[in-house]
C-alpha positions in Angstrom: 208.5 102.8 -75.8 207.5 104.1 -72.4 204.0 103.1 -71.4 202.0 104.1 -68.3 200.7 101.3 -65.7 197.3 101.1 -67.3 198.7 100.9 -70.6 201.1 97.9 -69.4 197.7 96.3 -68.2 196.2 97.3 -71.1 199.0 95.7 -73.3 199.2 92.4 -71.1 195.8 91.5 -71.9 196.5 91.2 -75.7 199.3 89.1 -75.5 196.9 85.9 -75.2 194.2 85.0 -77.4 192.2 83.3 -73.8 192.6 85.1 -70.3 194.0 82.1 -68.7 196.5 79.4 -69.8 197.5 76.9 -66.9 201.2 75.7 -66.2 204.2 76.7 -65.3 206.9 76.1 -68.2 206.3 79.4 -69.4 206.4 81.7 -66.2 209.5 79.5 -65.3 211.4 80.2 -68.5 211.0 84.0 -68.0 211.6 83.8 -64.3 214.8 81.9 -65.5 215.6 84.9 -67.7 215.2 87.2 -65.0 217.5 85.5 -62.7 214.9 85.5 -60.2 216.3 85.5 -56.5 214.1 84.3 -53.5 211.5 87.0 -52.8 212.3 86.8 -48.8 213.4 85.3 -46.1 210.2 83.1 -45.1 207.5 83.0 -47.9 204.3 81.3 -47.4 201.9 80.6 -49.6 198.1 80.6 -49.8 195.8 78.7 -51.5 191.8 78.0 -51.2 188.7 78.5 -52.5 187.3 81.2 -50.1 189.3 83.2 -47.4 192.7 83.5 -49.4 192.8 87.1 -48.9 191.6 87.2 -45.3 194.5 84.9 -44.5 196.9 86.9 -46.6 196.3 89.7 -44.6 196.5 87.7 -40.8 199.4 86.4 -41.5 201.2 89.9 -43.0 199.4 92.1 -39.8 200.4 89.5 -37.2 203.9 89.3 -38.7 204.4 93.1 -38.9 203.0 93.2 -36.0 205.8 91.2 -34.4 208.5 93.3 -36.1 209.0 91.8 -39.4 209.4 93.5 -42.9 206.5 92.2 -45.1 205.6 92.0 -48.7 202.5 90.5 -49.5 200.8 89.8 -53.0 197.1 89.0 -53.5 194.5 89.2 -56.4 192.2 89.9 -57.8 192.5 94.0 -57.0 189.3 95.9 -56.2 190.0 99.4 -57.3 193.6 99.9 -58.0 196.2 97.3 -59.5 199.0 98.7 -56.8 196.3 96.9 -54.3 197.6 93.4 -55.5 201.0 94.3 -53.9 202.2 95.4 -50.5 205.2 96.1 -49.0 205.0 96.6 -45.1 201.6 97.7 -45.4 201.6 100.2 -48.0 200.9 99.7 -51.4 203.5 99.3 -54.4 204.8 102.7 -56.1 203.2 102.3 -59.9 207.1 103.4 -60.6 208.1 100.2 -59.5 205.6 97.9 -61.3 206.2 99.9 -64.4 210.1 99.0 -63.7 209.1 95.1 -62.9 206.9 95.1 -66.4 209.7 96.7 -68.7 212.1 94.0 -67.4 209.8 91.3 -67.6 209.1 92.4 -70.9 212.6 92.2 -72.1 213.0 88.9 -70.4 210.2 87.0 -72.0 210.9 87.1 -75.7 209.0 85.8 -77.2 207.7 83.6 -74.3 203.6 84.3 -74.0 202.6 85.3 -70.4 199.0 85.8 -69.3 197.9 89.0 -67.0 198.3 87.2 -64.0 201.8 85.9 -64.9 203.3 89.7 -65.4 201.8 90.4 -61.9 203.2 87.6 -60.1 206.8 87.9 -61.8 206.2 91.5 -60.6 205.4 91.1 -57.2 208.6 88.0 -56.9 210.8 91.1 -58.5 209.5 93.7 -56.4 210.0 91.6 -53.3 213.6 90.3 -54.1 214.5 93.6 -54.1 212.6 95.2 -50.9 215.1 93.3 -48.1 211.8 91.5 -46.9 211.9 89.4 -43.8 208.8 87.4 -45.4 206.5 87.2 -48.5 202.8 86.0 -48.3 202.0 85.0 -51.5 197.9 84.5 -52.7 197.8 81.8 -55.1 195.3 82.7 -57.8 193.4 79.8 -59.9 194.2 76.0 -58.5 197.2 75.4 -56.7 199.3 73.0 -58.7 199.6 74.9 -62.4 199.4 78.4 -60.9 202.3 80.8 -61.6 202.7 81.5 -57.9 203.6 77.6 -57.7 207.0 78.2 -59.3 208.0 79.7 -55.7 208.8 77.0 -53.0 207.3 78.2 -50.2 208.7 77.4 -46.6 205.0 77.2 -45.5 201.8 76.4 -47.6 198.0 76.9 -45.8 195.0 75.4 -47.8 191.8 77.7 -46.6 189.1 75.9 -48.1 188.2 73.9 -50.6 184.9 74.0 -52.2 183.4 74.3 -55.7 184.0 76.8 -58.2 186.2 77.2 -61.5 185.0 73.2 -62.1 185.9 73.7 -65.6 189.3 74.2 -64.9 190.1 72.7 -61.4 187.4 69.6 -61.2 184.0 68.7 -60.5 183.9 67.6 -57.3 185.5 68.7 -53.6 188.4 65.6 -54.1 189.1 66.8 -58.0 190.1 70.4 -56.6 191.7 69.5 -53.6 193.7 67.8 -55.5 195.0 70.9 -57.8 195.1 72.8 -54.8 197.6 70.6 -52.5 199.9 71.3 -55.4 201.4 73.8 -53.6 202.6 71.6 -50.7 206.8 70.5 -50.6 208.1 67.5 -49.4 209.4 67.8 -45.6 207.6 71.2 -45.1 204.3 72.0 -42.7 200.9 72.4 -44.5 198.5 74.2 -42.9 194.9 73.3 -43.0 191.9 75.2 -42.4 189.1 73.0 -42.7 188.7 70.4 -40.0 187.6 68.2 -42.4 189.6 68.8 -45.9 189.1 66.5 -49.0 190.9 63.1 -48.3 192.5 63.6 -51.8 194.8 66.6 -49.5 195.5 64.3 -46.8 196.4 61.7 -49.1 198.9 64.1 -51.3 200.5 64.9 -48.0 201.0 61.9 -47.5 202.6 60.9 -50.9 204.6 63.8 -51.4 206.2 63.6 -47.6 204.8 66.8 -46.5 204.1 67.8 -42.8 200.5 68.2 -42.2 199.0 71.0 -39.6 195.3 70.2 -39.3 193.0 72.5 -37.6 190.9 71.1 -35.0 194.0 68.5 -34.5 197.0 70.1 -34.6 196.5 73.4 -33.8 192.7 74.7 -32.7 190.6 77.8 -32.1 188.1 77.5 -29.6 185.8 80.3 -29.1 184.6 82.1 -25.9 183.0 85.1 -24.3 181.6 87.9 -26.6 183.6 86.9 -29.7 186.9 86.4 -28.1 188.6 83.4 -28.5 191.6 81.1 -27.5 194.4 79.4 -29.6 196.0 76.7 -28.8 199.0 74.1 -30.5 202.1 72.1 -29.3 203.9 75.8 -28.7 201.0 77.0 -26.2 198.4 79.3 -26.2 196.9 82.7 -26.5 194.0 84.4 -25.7 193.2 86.9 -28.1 190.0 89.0 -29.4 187.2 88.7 -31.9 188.8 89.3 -35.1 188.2 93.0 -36.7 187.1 90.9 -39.7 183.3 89.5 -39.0 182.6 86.4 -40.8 182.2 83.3 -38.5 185.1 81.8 -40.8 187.7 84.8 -39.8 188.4 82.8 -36.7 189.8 80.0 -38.8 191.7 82.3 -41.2 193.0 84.0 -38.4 194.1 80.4 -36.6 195.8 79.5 -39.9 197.7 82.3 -40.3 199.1 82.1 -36.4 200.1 78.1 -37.2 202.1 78.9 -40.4 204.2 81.9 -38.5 204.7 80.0 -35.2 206.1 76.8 -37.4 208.4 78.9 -39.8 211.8 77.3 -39.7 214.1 79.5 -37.1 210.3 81.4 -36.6 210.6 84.8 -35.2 208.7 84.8 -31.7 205.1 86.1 -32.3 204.0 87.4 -28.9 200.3 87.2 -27.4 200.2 90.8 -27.3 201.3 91.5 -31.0 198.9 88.4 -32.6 196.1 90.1 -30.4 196.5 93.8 -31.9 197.1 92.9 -35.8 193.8 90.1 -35.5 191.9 93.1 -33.4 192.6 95.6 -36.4 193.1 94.2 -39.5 190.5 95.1 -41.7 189.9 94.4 -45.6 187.9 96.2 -47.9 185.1 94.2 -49.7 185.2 91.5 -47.0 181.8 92.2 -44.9 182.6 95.9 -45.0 180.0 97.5 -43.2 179.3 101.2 -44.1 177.1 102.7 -41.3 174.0 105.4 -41.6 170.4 105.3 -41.3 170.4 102.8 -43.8 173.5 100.5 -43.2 175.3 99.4 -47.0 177.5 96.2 -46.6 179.7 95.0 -49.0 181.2 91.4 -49.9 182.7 89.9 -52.9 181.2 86.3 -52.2 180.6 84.7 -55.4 180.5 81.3 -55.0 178.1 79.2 -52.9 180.7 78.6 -50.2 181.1 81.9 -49.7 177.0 83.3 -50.1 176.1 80.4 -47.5 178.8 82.1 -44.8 177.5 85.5 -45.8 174.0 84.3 -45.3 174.8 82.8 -41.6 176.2 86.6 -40.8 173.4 88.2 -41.6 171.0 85.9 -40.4 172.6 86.5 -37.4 172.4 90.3 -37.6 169.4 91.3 -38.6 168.5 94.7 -39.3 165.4 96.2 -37.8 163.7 97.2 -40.9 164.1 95.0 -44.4 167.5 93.5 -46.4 167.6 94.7 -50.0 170.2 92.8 -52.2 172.0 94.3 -54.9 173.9 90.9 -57.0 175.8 90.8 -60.0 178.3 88.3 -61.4 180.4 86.8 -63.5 179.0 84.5 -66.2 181.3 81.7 -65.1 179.8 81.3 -61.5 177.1 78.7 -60.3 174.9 82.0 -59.9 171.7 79.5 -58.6 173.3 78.4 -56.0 175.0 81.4 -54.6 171.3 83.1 -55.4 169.6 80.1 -53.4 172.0 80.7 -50.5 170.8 84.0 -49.9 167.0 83.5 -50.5 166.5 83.1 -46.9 168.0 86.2 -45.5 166.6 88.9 -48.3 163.3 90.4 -48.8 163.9 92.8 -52.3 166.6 91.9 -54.8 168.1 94.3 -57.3 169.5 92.6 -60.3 172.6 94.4 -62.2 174.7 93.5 -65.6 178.0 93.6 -65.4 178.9 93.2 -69.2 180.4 96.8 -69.2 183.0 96.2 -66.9 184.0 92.8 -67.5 184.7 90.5 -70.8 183.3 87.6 -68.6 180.4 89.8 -67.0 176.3 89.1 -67.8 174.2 91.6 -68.8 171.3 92.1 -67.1 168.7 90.1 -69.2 171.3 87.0 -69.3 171.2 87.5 -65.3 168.1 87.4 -65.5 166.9 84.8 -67.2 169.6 82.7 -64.7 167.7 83.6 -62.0 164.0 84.3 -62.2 162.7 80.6 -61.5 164.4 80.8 -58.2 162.7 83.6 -57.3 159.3 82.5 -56.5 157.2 85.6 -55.1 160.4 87.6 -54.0 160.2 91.3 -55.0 162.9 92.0 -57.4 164.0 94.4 -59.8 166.7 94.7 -62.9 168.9 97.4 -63.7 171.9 97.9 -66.5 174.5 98.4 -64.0 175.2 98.2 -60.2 175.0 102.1 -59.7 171.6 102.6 -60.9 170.4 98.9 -58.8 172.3 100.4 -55.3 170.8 104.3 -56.4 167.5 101.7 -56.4 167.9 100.2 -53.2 168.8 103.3 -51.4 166.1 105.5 -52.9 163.5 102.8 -51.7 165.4 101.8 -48.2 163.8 103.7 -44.5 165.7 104.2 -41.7 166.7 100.8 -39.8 167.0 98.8 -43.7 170.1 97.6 -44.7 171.4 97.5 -48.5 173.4 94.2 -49.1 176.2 94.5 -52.4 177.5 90.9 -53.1 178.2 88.9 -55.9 182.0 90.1 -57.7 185.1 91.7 -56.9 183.5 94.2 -59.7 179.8 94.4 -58.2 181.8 95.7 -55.5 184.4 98.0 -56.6 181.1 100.0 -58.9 179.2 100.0 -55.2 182.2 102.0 -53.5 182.4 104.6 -56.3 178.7 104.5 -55.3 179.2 105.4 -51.8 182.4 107.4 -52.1 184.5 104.6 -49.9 187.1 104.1 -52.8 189.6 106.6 -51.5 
């Protein structure tokens, strides 16, 4: 039976009576199957509460940048499923995925995969076969039982670690770092982010016989004049420009990223000049994307609190001249009151939106509702049934000099770019 890519999506999401199902025996079996060869030269691997993608993409523009062939996989997608897969910088034919799925298919018997386990079977596929120099690799929930795990990466970096997916990963900062060091191999660098990473990482470094690179310590990123800043580790150090990518946190990505390439074993050299272009350019939809007009729209998936509280900082450091007008939706699984309180300082209206018709695990709008309206206080607020009719809202309302804030899900922002006609 020949199927097209959206109705091997469509089919992949039957195949499990729950969305998600941790652990690897499974994905193993089937990439056992498959004969599965190494997806590249180099792989890396990322994993981390907030700033996985921003990462992914540092590390794959810096190394293009510097002449290597580079395949990188990320989720979740915001507007196509090729998104999720790249292969020097363009995205995946929906030829080849089909390809990937049909063999995977074949392979698995009648072996259960979840969604995310096709793609990432897909992706290792896709890459083996694409003469890659390297392969980033986003891991998706966790660290430890995540399908991208089954890979043994010659690099690992941990971004952050903060809460979110408790029911799953932990309850507390040390719980999660815990799952997430998972992905770190005996006698091979970890990268850190944070400066100050959950002692349960350091002390699964230490027990497993890994080779910690700590930010702040071993490598560092010290800011300077108008945004630029200068990186510095036992190699040397560049001096290199604001990243294209404005979150105070993309300085820290971007430092990350520049660690794991210049400590590849037999690393290719990464000059000043090509680490300076890729961090100057790259840019990634969804992550502070600022649309510009009379009435500026900006547009960030934060959903968690770690990730409204850096959105916050940004625009409380960039204030518009006129008011901010929020448009949030998300996912019931999310500490919604906190990510809500986070922004409470830095908006003046709020527009309210369901997202139960786009997503199994979306709120409607009364459910959001009722999440939210004690934090409110005397805010000015509004609900709507979906996002296009809160951002059609918040435009109709907004004067010359506002600005129109979409946060909240990878969906609340996909529906805001149909919106605004940026989803080409």
């Amino acid at each position: 039976m020949t199927r097209t890519l959206d109705e091997w999506l469509a089919y992949q999401q039957t195949l499990l009576p729950v969305g998600m199902m941790l652990g690897l025996e499974r994905v193993r079996r089937v990439a056992a199957a498959l004969d599965l060869a190494r997806a590249a030269k180099w792989i890396i691997s990322v994993a981390g509460t907030n700033g996985k993608g921003s990462t992914v993409a540092f590390v794959d523009a810096i190394a293009r940048a510097a002449g290597l062939r580079v395949g990188s996989y990320t989720s979740p997608h915001l507007l196509r499923y090729t998104e999720r897969i790249h292969i020097d910088g363009s995205e995946v034919e929906p030829a080849r995925l089909i390809d990937a799925f049909e063999r995977i298919e074949h392979a698995r018997a009648d072996t259960p995969l979840t969604y995310f386990e096709f793609g990432t079977l897909a992706a290792l596929l896709i890459f083996a076969e694409s003469a890659l120099d390297l392969a980033v690799l986003e891991v998706g929930l966790g660290g430890r039982l995540d399908a991208v795990n089954l890979v043994d990466a010659d690099i690992a970096i941990l971004t952050t670690v903060a809460l979110d997916h408790t029911e799953h990963l932990g309850a507390d900062r040390e719980a999660i770092g815990i799952e997430k060091a998972g992905i770190f191999r005996a006698a091979r660098p970890a990268v850190l982010s944070e400066a100050l990473p959950p002692l349960s990482v350091l002390a699964e470094i230490e027990r497993i016989g890994a080779i910690a690179l700590r930010a702040g310590l071993d490598f560092r990123a010290t800011p300077s004049l108008a945004g630029a800043w200068k990186y510095e580790d036992s190699q040397g150090s560049m001096q290199l420009p604001a990243p294209a990518l404005q979150a105070a946190c993309q300085m820290a990505n971007a430092a990350a990223a520049l660690a794991a390439l210049r400590h590849l074993p037999q690393a290719p050299v990464i000059s000043e000049a090509a680490a300076a272009d890729a961090i100057g350019n790259v840019r990634l939809a969804g992550r502070l994307q600022r649309l510009p007009g009379p009435v500026e729209v900006l547009l960030d998936v934060a959903h968690n609190p770690q990730a409204a509280t850096e959105l916050a900082k940004w625009l409380a450091r960039n204030r518009p001249k006129g008011a901010t007008q929020a448009v949030f939706s998300a996912l019931a699984d999310k500490d919604i009151p906190r990510v809500v309180a986070a922004m409470m300082g830095v908006v003046d209206v709020w527009r309210f939106a369901g997202l139960a018709h786009v997503s199994k695990r979306g709120l409607d709008v009364d459910a959001l509702w009722r999440v939210v309206s004690g934090l409110l206080s005397k805010s000015i607020s509004s609900r709507h049934l979906s996002v296009a009719d809160a951002l059609t809202e918040a435009l109709s309302h907004a004067e010359p000099g506002d600005r129109v804030v979409v946060f909240g899900s990878f969906h609340t922002v996909a529906e805001a770019m149909h919106v605004m006609g940026s989803d080409s």
